[in-house]
Backbone as JSON Lines, residues from 0, in Angstrom:
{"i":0,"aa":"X","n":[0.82,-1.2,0.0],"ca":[0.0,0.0,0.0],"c":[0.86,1.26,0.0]}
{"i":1,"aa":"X","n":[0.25,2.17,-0.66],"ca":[1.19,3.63,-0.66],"c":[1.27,4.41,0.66]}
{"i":2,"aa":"X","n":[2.27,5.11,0.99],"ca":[2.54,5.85,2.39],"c":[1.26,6.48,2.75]}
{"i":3,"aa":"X","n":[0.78,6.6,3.93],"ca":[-0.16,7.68,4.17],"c":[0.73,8.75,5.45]}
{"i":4,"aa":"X","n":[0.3,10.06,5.46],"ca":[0.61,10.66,6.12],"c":[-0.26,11.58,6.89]}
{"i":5,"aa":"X","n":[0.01,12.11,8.12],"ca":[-1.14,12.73,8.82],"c":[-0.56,14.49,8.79]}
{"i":6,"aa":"X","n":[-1.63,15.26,9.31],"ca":[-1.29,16.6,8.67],"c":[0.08,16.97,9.09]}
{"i":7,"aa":"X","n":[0.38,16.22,10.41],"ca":[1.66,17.04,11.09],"c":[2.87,15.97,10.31]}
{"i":8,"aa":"X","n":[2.83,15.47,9.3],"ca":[4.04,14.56,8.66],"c":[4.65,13.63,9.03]}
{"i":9,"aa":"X","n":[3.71,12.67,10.4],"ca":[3.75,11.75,10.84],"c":[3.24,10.59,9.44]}
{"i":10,"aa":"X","n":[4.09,9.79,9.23],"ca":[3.82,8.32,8.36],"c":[2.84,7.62,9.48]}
{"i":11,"aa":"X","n":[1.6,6.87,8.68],"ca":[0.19,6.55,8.88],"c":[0.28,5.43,8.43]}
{"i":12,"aa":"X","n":[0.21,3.9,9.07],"ca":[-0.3,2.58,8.74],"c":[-1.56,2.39,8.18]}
{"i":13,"aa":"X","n":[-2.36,2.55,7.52],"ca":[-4.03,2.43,7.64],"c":[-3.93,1.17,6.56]}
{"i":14,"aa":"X","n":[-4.99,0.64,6.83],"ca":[-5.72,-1.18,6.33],"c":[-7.03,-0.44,6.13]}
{"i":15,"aa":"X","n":[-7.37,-1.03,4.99],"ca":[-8.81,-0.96,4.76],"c":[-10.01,-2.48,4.06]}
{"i":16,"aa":"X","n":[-10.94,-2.99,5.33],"ca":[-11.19,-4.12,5.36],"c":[-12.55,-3.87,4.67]}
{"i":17,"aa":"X","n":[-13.47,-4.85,3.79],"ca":[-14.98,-4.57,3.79],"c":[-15.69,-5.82,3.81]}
{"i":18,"aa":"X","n":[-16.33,-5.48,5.33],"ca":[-16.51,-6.64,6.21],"c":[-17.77,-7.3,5.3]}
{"i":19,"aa":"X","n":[-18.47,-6.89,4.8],"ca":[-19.39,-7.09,3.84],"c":[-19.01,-8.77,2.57]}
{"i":20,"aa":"X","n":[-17.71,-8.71,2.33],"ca":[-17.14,-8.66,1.54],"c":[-16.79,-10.61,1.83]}
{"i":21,"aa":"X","n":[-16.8,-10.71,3.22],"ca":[-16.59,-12.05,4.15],"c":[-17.26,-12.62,4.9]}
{"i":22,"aa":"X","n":[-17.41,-13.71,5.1],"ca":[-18.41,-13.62,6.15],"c":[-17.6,-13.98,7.24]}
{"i":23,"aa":"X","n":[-18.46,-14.14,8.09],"ca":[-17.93,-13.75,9.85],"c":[-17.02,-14.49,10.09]}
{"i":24,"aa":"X","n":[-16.59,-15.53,9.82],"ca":[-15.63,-16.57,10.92],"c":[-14.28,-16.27,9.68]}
{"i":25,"aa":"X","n":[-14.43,-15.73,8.26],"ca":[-13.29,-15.24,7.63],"c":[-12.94,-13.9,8.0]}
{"i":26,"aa":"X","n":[-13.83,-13.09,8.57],"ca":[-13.57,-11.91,9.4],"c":[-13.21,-11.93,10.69]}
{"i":27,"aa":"X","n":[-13.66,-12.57,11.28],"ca":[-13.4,-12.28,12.75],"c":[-12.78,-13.72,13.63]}
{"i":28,"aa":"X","n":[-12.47,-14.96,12.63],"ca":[-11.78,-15.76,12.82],"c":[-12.85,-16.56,13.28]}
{"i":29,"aa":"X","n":[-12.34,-18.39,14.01],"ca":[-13.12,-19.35,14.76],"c":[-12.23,-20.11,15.44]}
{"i":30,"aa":"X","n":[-13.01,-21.13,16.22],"ca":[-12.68,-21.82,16.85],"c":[-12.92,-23.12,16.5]}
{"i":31,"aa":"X","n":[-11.82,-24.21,15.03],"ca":[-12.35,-25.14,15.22],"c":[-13.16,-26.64,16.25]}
{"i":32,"aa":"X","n":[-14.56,-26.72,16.11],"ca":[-14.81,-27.76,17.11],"c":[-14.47,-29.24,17.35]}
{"i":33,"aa":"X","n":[-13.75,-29.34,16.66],"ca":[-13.23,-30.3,17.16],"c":[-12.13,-30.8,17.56]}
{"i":34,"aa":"X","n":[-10.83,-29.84,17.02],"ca":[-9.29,-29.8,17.55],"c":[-9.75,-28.57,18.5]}
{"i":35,"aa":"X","n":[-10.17,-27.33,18.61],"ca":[-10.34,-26.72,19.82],"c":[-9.5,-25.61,19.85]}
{"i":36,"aa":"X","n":[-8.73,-25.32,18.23],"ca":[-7.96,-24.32,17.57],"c":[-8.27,-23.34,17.36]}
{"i":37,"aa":"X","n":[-7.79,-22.34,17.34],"ca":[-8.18,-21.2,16.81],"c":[-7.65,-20.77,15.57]}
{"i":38,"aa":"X","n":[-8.29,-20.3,14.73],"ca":[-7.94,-19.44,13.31],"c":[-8.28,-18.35,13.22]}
{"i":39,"aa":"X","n":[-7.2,-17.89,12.8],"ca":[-7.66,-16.23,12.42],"c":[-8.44,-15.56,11.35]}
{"i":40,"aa":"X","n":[-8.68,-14.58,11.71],"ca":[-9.69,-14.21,10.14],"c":[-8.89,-13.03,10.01]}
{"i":41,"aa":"X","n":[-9.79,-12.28,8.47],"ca":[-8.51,-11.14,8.24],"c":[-8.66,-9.95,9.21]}
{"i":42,"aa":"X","n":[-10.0,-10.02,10.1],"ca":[-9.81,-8.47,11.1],"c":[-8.36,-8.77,12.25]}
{"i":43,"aa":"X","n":[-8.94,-10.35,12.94],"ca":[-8.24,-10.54,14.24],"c":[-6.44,-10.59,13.59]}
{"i":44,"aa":"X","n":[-6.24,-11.08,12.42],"ca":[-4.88,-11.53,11.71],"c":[-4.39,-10.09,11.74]}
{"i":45,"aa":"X","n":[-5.19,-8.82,11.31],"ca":[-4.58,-7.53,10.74],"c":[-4.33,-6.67,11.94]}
{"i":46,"aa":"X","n":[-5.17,-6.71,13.24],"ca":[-5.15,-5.97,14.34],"c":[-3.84,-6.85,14.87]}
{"i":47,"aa":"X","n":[-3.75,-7.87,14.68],"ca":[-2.39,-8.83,15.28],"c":[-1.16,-7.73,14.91]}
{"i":48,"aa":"X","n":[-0.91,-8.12,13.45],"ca":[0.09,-7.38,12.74],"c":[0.54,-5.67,12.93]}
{"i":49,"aa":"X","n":[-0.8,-5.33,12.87],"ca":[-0.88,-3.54,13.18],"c":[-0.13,-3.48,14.92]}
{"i":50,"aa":"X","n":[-0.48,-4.34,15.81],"ca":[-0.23,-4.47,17.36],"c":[0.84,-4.5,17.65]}
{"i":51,"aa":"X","n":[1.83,-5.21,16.7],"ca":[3.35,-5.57,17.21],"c":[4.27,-5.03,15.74]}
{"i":52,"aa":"X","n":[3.75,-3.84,15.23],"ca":[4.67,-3.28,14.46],"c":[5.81,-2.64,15.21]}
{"i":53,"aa":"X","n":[6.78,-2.37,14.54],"ca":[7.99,-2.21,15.18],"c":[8.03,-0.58,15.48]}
{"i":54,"aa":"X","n":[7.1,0.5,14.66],"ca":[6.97,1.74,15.03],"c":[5.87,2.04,15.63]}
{"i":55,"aa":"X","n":[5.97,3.29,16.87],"ca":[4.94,4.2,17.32],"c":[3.93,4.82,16.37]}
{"i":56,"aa":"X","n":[4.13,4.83,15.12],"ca":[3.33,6.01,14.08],"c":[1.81,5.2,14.63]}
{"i":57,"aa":"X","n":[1.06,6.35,14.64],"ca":[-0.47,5.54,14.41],"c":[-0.86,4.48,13.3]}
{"i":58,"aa":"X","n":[-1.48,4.27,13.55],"ca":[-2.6,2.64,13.05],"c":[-3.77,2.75,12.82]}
{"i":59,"aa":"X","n":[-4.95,3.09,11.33],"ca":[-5.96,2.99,11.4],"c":[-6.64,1.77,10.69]}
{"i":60,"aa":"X","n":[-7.3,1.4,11.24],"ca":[-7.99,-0.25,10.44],"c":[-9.65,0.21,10.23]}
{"i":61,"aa":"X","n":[-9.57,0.6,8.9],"ca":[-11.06,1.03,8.26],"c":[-11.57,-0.35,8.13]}
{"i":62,"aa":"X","n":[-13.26,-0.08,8.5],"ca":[-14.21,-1.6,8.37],"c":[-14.66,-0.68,7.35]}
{"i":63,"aa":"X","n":[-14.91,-0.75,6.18],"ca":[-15.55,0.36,4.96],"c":[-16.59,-0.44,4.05]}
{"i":64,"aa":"X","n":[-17.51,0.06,3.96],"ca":[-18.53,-0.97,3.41],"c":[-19.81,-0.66,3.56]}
{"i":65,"aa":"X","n":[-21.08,-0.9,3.29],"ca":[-22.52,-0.8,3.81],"c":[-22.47,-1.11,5.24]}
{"i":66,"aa":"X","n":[-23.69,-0.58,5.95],"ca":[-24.05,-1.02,7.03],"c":[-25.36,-1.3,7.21]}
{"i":67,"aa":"X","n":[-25.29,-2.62,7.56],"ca":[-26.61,-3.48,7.63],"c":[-27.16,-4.03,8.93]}
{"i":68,"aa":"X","n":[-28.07,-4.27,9.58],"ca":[-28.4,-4.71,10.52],"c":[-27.66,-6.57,10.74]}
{"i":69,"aa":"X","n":[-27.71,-6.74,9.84],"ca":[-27.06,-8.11,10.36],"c":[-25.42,-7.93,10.1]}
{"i":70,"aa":"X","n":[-24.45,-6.84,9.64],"ca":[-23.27,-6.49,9.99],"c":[-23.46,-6.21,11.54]}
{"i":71,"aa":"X","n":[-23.9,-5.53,12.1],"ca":[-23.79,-4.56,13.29],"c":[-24.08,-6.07,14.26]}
{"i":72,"aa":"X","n":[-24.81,-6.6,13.58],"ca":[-25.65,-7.81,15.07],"c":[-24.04,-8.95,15.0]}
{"i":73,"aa":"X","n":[-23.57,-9.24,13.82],"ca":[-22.28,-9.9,13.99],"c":[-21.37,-8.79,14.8]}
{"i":74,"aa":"X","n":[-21.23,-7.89,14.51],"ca":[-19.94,-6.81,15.15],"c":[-20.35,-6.87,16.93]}
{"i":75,"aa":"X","n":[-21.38,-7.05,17.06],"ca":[-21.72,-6.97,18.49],"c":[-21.69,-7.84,18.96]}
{"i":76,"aa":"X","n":[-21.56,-9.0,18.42],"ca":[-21.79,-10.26,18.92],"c":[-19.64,-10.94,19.62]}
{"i":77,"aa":"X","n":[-19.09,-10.03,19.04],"ca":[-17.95,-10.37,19.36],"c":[-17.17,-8.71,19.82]}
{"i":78,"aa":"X","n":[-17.91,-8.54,20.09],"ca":[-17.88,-7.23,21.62],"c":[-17.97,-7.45,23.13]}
{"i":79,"aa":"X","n":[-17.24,-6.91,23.53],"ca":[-17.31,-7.0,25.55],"c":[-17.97,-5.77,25.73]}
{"i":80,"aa":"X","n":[-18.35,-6.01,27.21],"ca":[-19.17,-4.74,27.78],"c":[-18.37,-3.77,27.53]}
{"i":81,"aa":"X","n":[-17.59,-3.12,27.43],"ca":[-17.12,-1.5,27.12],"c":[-16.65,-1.67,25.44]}
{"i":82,"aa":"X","n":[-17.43,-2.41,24.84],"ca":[-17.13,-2.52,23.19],"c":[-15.76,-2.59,22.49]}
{"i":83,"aa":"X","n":[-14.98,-2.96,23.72],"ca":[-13.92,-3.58,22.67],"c":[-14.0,-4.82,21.95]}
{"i":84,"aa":"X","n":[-13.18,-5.32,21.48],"ca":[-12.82,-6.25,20.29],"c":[-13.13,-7.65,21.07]}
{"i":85,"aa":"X","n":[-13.51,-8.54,21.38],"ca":[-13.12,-10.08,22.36],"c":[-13.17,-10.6,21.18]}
{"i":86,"aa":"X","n":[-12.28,-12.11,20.9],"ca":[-12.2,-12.56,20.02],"c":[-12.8,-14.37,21.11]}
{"i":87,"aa":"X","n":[-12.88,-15.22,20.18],"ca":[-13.21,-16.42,21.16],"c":[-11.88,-17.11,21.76]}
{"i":88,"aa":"X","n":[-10.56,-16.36,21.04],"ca":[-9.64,-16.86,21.58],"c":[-9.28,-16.22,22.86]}
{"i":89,"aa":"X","n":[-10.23,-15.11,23.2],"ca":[-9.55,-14.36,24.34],"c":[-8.6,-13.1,24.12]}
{"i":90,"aa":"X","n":[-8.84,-12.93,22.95],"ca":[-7.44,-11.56,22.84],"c":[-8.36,-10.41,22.29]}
């Protein structure tokens, strides 16, 4: 992807995902049932990568796409009470 930069000339990571585009367990990963594994999907895989980059610069991860009532009811469904991210692996 090409550089992004923010007004003050800080270099900008940004990802742009469209959740639309996948469905849920390729977005937001699973838990196979019967080995008891976890797999990643491309949100939990990209917030991984963005998490342990080697620079301070900011990080934005666009979900860009329609918004539909059954997007929002999946997005909530793998939310904790103060709406962060829970994944089923715990992270």
């Amino acid at each position: 992807p090409a550089p992004r930069w923010t007004d003050a000339g800080t270099p900008t990571t940004f990802r742009d995902i469209d959740p639309k585009a996948l469905a849920p367990r390729e977005l937001y990963g699973y838990v196979d049932p019967i080995s008891r594994e976890w797999h990643d999907g491309v949100l939990s895989r990209t917030m991984r990568e963005l998490s342990v980059a080697d620079d301070a610069h900011p990080k934005w991860l666009v979900l860009d796409g329609d918004v539909d009532d059954g997007w929002l009811e999946d997005m909530k469904s793998v939310m904790d009470d103060r709406r962060g991210l829970l994944l089923p692996s715990r992270e």
